[in-house]
N, C-alpha and C positions, 0 to 999 in steps of 0.2 A: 417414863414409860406410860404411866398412867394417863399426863398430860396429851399425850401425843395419842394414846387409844380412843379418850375423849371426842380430841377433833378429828378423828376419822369416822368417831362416831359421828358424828354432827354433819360433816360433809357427805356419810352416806344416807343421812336424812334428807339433808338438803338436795343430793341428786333426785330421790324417791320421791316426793313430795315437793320439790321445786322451791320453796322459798322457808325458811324457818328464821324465828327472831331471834337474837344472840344478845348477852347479857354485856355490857358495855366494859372491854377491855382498858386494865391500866396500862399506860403509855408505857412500850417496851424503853430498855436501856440507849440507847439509841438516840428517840424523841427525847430522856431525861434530859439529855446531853442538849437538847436545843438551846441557845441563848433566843428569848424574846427582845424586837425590841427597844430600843433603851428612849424611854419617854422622854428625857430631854433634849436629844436627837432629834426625835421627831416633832418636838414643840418648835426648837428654830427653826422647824420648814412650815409650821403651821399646822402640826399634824398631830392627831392622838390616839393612841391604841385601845379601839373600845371595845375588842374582847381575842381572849387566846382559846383555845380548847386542841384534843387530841383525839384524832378521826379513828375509826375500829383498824386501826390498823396491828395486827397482834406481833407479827417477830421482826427482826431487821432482814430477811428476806421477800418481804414484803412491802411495794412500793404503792403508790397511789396512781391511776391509770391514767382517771378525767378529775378532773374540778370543774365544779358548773354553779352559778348560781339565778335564780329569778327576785324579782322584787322580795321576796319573805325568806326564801331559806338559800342555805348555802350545800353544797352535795359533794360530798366526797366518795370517790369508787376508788377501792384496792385491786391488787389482783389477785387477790383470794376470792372476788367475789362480792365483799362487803361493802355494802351501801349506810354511809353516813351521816347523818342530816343535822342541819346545826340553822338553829333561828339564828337570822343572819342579822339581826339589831343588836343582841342581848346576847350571842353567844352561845345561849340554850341549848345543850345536844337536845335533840330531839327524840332520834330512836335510829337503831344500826338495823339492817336486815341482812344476814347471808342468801344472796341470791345465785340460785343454779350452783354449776360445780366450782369449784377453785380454777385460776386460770382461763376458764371457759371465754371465746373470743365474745365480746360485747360493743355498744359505744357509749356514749356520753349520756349521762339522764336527759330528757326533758320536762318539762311542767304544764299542766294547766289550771285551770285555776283550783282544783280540790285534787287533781292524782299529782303523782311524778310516775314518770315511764321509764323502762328498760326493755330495751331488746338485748338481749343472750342467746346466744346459739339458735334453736328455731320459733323460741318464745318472744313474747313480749308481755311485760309484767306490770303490774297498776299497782300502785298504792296511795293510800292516803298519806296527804301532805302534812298534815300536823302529826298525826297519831303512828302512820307506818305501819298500820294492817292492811294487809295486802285485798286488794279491792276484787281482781280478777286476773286471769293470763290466758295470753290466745295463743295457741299450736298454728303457724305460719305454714304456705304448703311450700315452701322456700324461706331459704337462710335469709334476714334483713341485709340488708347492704349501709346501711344509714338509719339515725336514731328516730325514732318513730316521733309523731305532732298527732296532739289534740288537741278541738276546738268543744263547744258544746254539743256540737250535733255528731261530727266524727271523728274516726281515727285514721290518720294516714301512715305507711308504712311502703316505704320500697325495698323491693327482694332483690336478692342478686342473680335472680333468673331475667332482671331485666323491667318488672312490673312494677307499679303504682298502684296499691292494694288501699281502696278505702272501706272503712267498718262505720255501722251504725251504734255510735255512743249508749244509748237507753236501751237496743236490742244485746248489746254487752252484757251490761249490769242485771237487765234483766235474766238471760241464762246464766250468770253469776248466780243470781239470787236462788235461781232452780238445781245450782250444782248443776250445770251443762257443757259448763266450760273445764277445760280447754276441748274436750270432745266435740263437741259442738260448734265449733269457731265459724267456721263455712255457712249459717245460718245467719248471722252479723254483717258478713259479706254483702257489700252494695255494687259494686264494684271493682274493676282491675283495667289498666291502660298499661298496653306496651309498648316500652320506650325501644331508644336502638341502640341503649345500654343500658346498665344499672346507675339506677344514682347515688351520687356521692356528697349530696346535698341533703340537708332536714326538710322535710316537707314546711310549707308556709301557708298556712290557713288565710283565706282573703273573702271577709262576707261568707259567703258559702259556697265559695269557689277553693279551690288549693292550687299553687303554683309551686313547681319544681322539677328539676332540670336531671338530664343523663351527662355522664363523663363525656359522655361522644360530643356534649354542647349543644343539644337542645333545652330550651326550656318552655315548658309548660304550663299555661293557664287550661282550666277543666274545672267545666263544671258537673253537681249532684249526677247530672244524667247520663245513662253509658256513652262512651266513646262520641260528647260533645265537646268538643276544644272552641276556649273562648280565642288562642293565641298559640302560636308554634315558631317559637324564635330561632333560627338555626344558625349557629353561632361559627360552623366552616370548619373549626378547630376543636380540640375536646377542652375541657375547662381543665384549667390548674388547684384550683379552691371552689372549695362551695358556695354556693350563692347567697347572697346576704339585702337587705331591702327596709324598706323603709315605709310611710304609709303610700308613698306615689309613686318609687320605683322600687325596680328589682336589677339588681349589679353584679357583675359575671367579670370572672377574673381568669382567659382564654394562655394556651401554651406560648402564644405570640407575644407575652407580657403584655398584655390591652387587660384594660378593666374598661366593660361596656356597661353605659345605664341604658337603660327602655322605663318606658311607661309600664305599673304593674298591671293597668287597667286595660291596656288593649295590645300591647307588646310593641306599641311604635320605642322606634331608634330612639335616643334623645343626644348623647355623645358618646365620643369613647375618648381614651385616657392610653399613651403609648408608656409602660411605667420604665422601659428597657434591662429591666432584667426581671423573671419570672417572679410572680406573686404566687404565694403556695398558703399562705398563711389568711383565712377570712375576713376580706374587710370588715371594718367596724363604722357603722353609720351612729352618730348621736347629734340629734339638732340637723341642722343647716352642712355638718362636715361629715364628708367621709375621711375614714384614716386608712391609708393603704402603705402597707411595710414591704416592697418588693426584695427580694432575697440579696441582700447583701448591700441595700442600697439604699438605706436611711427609711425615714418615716415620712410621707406624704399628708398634708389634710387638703383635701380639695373642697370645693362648691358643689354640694349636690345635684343642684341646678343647673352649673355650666358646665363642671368637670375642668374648670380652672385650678389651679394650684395655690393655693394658700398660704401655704410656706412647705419648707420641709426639713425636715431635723437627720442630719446625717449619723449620729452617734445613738438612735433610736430602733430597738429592731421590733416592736411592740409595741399597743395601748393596753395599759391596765385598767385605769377610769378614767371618766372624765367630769371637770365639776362647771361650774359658769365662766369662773378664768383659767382654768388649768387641766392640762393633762399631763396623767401618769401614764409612763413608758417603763421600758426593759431594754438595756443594753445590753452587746455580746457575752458581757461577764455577770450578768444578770441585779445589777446595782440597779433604783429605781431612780428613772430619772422623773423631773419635776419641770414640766415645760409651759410657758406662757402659751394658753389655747390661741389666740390672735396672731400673735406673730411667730410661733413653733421655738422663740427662745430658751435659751438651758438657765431656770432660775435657781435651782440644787438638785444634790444626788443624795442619796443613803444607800450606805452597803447594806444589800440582803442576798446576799449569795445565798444562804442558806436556804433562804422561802425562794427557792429557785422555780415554784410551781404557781401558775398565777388564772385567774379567772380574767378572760377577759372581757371584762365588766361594759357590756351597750346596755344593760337595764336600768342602772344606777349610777351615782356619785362612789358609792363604798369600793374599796382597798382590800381584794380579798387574796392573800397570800398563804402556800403552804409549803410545806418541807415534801423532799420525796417519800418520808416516814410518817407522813400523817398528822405531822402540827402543824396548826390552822391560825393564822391571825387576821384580824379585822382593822382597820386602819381609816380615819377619817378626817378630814378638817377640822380642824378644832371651834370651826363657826358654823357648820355643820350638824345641827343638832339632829333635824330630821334629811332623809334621804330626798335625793333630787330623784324624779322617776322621768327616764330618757324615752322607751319606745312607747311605753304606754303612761303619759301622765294622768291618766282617769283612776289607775289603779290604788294611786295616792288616798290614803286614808283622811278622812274628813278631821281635823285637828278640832279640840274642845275647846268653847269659847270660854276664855277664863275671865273672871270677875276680876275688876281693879282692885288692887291697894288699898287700906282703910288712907281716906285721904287724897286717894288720887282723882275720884270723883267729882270732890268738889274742886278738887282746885279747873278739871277738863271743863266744867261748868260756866257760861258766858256769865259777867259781873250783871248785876243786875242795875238798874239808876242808880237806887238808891243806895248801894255798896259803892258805883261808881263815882258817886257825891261824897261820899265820907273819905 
């Protein structure tokens, strides 16, 4: 009783005051029961597990919603609410936050480079990405329809009235700083563009332009200034998945089973792709290949350039990651498969039924896996020491020039004559 009085305290905070921090729950009975696992499994396939941990997830009535990760951290959301953050090299929990009420409808975090976002109910919430104190929240004048994108200068956010709501990043922080937020929200406002639906896509920041699309199958280039459209793509049919891109296109996956590419830069056609039976599930672009899983109908890698087919792996419904030779999948029984990236070959499998919850990984190389209860595992190549970074390889941190070896100097040293006389 006491327990239970506790967190009704806590969630009637957290409704009144909208985010509060929570002390980091031990793994319910449930998660104990998880087997991690077994490393030498995972060595025959070349693989090693470089880190476990257990996300706030507090009873076994409680599942984990989204899994999302960016180059640095990994993010687990329950449906209590609770937001979990875990340094995704090392493992590191980070810091847990209770956000808005329990249950409350939300979607997936996003990242920029210092916050992670959430939209909940008619908010949207900022925090700092290492630390987890919560930065600012804006009062939307409509419910989000799709998870909100930041860049440096904005915030983009689409409502389910239909609208593309952009905010000024530094006039945010700013009435942050003044205590004006969330009252104030409408002041940050730069803009609003209405589509001829809501969308069902994340905004995609481009230079200082943002592209992003309505279910009805339009999509969007627009730039800074009101109601200037760089592009207006009309796609005929409403989309089946959200749109997904790369640094030169942007790719739309339509009810007719077509996944079409365009140019991101001015919205010319470039192919389209008949996949024959509906894609519902986000293409995945890394490098040179797109990965498309059409519903029931194997794993596609095409050319992003010609929208050729590259092989396609029938017993694949999923990409987990991918590395310079391989991609990891998910089959119907949720075993990870292990495929040759060149030619879509089945090189092995590993049962992980249980980490039936999977990040699917365009930023990186890394293997991030979780139970419906909240344990987290990390998974890597075992040659692998530092990450491969796929959409943005700038973000790569600059690695330390380390000194040789006593000994290894002189031997790198050209002989000189008179060493090479003796």
């Amino acid at each position: 009783m006491l327990f239970r009085s506790l967190l009704q305290t806590l969630f009637f905070v957290a409704a009144t005051f909208g985010v509060i921090s929570i002390p980091f729950p031990t793994a319910h009975a449930q998660s104990l029961r998880v087997t991690t696992p077994n490393e030498n499994e995972l060595n025959r396939q070349g693989l090693t597990m470089s880190w476990w941990g257990q996300a706030a997830v507090r009873s076994s009535q409680e599942r984990v919603t989204f899994f999302t990760a960016d180059e640095q951290n990994v993010y687990v959301q329950s449906t209590s609410g609770v937001l979990t953050s875990f340094q995704g090299e090392s493992g590191r929990r980070l810091w847990a936050q209770l956000i808005g009420s329990p249950n409350q409808h939300g979607f997936a975090a996003t990242s920029g480079d210092d916050d992670v976002l959430i939209a909940l109910g008619m908010k949207v919430y900022a925090f700092n990405k290492v630390s987890g104190v919560p930065r600012w929240e804006l009062t939307l004048p409509s419910p989000p329809s799709t998870s909100p994108k930041e860049d440096e200068r904005f915030l983009y956010v689409g409502t389910v009235d239909g609208m593309m709501r952009a905010y000024d990043v530094q006039k945010i922080r700013s009435l942050a700083k003044k205590a004006m937020l969330p009252q104030w929200t409408n002041r940050a406002e730069l803009w609003t563009y209405k589509m001829m639906a809501p969308s069902n896509s994340t905004p995609i920041p481009v230079e200082n332009d943002v592209v992003f699309a309505s279910e009805r199958g339009n999509i969007y280039r627009k730039t800074g200034e009101p109601n200037k459209l760089l592009f207006n793509i009309e796609m005929k049919v409403p989309l089946s998945a959200p749109i997904t891109y790369s640094r030169d296109y942007v790719f739309a996956a339509d009810v007719r089973s077509r996944l079409s590419c365009n140019s991101i830069h001015d919205g010319s056609p470039l192919w389209t792709f008949s996949s024959g039976a509906p894609v519902r599930m986000q293409p995945r672009v890394v490098g040179k290949q797109i990965f498309v899983a059409p519903l029931n109908a194997g794993l596609f890698a095409l050319n992003i350039t010609t929208g050729l087919i590259l092989w396609k792996q029938p017993l694949a419904t999923d990409v987990v990651a991918v590395t310079d030779t391989r991609v990891y999948a998910s089959d119907p029984n949720k075993n990870l498969l292990i495929l040759d990236r060149n030619s879509g070959k089945l090189l092995g499998q590993l049962r992980m039924t249980e980490f039936s919850v999977r990040v699917h990984n365009d930023r990186t190389d890394r293997i991030y896996l979780a139970t419906p209860g909240g344990t987290v595992v990390a998974l890597r190549e075992m040659t692998s020491e530092f990450p491969l970074y796929h959409l943005y390889p700038e973000r790569r941190p600059i690695l330390p020039m380390f000194a040789p070896e006593d000994g290894e100097e002189e031997e790198a040293k050209p002989k000189t004559d008179e060493a090479a006389e003796s």
